[in-house]
C-alpha positions as CSV (number, residue, x, y, z in Angstrom):
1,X,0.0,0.0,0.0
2,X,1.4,3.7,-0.6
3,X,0.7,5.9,1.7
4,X,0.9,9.9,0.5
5,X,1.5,12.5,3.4
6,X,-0.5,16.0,2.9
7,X,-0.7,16.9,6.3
8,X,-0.3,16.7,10.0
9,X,-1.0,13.9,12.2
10,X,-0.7,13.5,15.9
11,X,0.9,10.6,17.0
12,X,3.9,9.7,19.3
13,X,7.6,10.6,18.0
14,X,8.5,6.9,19.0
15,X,6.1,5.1,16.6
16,X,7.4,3.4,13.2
17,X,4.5,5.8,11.9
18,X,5.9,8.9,13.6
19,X,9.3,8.7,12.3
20,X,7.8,8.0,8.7
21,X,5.8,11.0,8.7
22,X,8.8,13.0,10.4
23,X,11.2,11.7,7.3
24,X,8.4,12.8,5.0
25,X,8.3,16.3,6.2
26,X,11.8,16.3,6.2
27,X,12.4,15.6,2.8
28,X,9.1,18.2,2.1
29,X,11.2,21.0,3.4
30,X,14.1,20.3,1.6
31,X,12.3,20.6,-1.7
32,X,10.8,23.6,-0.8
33,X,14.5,24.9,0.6
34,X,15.5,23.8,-2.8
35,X,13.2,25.2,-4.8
36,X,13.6,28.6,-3.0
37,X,17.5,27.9,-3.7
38,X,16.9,27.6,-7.1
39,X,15.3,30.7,-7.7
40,X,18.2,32.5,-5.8
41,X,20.5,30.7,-8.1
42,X,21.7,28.6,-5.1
43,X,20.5,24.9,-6.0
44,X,23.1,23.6,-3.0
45,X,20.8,25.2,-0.2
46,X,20.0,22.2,1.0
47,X,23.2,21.0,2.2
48,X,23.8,24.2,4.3
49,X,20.4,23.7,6.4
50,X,21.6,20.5,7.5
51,X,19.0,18.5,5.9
52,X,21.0,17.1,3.8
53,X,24.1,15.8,4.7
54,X,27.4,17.2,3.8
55,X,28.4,14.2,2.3
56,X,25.1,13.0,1.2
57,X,25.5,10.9,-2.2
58,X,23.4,11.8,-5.5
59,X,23.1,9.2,-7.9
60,X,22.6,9.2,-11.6
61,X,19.0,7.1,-12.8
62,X,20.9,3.3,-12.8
63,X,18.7,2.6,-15.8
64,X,20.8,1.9,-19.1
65,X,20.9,4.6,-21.3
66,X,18.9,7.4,-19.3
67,X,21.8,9.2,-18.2
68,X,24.0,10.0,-20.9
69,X,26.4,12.6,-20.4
70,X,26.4,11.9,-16.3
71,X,28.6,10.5,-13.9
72,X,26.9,7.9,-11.8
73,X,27.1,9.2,-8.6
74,X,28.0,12.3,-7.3
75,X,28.9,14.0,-3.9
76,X,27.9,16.7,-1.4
77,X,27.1,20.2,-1.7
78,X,29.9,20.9,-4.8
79,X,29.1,18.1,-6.6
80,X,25.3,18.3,-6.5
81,X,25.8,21.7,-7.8
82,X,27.6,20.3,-10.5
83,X,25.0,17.6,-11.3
84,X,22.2,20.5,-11.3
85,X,24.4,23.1,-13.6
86,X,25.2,20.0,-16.1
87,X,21.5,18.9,-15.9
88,X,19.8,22.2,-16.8
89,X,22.9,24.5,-17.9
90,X,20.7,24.7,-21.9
91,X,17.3,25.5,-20.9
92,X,14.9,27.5,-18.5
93,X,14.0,24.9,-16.1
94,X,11.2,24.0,-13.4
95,X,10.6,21.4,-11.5
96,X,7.1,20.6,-9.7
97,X,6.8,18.3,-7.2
98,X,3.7,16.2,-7.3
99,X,3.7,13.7,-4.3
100,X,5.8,12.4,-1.5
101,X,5.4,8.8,-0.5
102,X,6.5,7.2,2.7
103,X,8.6,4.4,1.3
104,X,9.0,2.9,4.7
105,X,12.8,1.8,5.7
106,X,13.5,5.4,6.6
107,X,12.9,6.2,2.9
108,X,11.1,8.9,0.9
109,X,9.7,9.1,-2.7
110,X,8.9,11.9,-4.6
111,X,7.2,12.3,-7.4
112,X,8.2,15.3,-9.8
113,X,7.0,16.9,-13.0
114,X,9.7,18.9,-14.9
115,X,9.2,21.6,-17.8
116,X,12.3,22.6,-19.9
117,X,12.6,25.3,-22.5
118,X,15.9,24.9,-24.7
119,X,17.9,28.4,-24.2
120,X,19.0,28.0,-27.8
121,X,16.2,26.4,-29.7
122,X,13.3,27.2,-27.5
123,X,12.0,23.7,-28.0
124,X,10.2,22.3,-24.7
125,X,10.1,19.5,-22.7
126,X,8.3,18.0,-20.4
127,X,8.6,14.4,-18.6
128,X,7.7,12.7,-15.0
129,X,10.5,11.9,-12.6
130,X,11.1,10.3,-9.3
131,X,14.0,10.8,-6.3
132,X,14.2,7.8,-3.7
133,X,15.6,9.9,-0.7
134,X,17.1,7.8,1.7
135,X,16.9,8.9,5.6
136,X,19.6,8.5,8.5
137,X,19.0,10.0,11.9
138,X,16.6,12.9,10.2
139,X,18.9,13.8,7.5
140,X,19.2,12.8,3.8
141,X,22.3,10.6,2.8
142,X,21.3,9.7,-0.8
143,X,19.3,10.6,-3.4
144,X,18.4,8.6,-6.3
145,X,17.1,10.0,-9.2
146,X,15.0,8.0,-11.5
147,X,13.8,9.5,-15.2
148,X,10.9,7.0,-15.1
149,X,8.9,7.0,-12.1
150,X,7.6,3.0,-12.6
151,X,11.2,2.1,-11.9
152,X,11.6,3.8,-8.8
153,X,8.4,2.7,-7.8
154,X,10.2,-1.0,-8.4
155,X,13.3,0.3,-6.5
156,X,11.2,1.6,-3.4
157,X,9.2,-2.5,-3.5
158,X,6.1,-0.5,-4.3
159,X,3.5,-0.8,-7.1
160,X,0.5,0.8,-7.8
C-alpha cells in the first residue's frame, strides 16, 4: 500500500509511523528549501540547512541509457551543484513536485513533473521523474534519481 502524506497527524515521535511521517516532512522541506535555492541561483541550499548531509551521495538514474552525459554518482554540496548546472545548464528549467510517498525503511519518494525550455532552440520539454531519498538520523544521505517514475516505484518495493 502507498501511503501519501498532505498533512499533519498527531501521533507519538516513538512510533514506526511517527518517524515515517517526520522523514516525509523532512524531505518536504528540503524541496521547498531547494526550490527557494533555485530561484536565488543557489540549487546547494540544502546541504547548508543540514537537511542534507554534507556528504550525502546523489546518484545518476541506474537505468541503461537514461543518463547520458552523467557520472553515476555524485557527492555533497559541490558536486550536487555540479549535477544541477550539467542537468539544466541549456534550458529554462522547473521542477514541480507532485507527491511524497512514505517508502517505509526510513525512505522517501517523490514524485516530480519537470518543464524545460531549450535556451538556444526554445523547444520544450516536459517528462515525470522520481527521487528515492534515503533517511539516517533525520537527514538525507542519498538521493536517487530516476527519469521514469515506474522504476523507482520497483526500486522503493512498491507498485500501484
Amino acid at each position: 500500500m502507498i501511503a501519501a502524506f498532505h498533512g499533519k497527524r498527531n501521533v507519538s515521535r516513538d512510533t514506526p509511523e511517527a518517524v515515517s511521517e517526520e522523514n516525509v516532512e523532512i524531505v518536504r522541506r528540503g524541496i521547498d528549501e531547494f526550490q527557494a535555492g533555485l530561484a536565488r541561483g543557489d540549487p546547494g541550499v540544502i546541504f547548508d540547512s543540514g537537511i542534507v548531509a554534507p556528504d550525502a551521495e546523489w546518484i545518476s538514474d541506474p537505468n541503461p541509457g537514461t543518463a547520458v552525459g552523467l557520472r553515476p554518482v555524485y557527492r555533497g554540496r559541490e558536486g550536487f551543484v555540479e549535477f544541477m548546472g550539467t542537468w539544466i545548464e541549456d534550458f529554462d528549467w522547473s521542477i514541480e513536485l507532485e507527491r511524497l510517498i512514505d517508502a517505509g525503511d526510513d525512505r522517501v519518494l517523490a514524485l516530480f513533473h519537470q518543464r524545460a525550455t531549450g535556451k538556444a532552440s526554445g523547444a520544450t520539454v516536459e517528462m515525470h521523474m522520481a527521487l528515492l531519498y534515503e533517511l539516517e538520523n533525520g537527514r538525507v544521505i542519498r538521493m536517487r534519481n530516476f527519469l521514469d517514475p515506474a522504476h523507482a516505484l520497483e526500486a522503493a518495493g512498491l507498485s500501484e
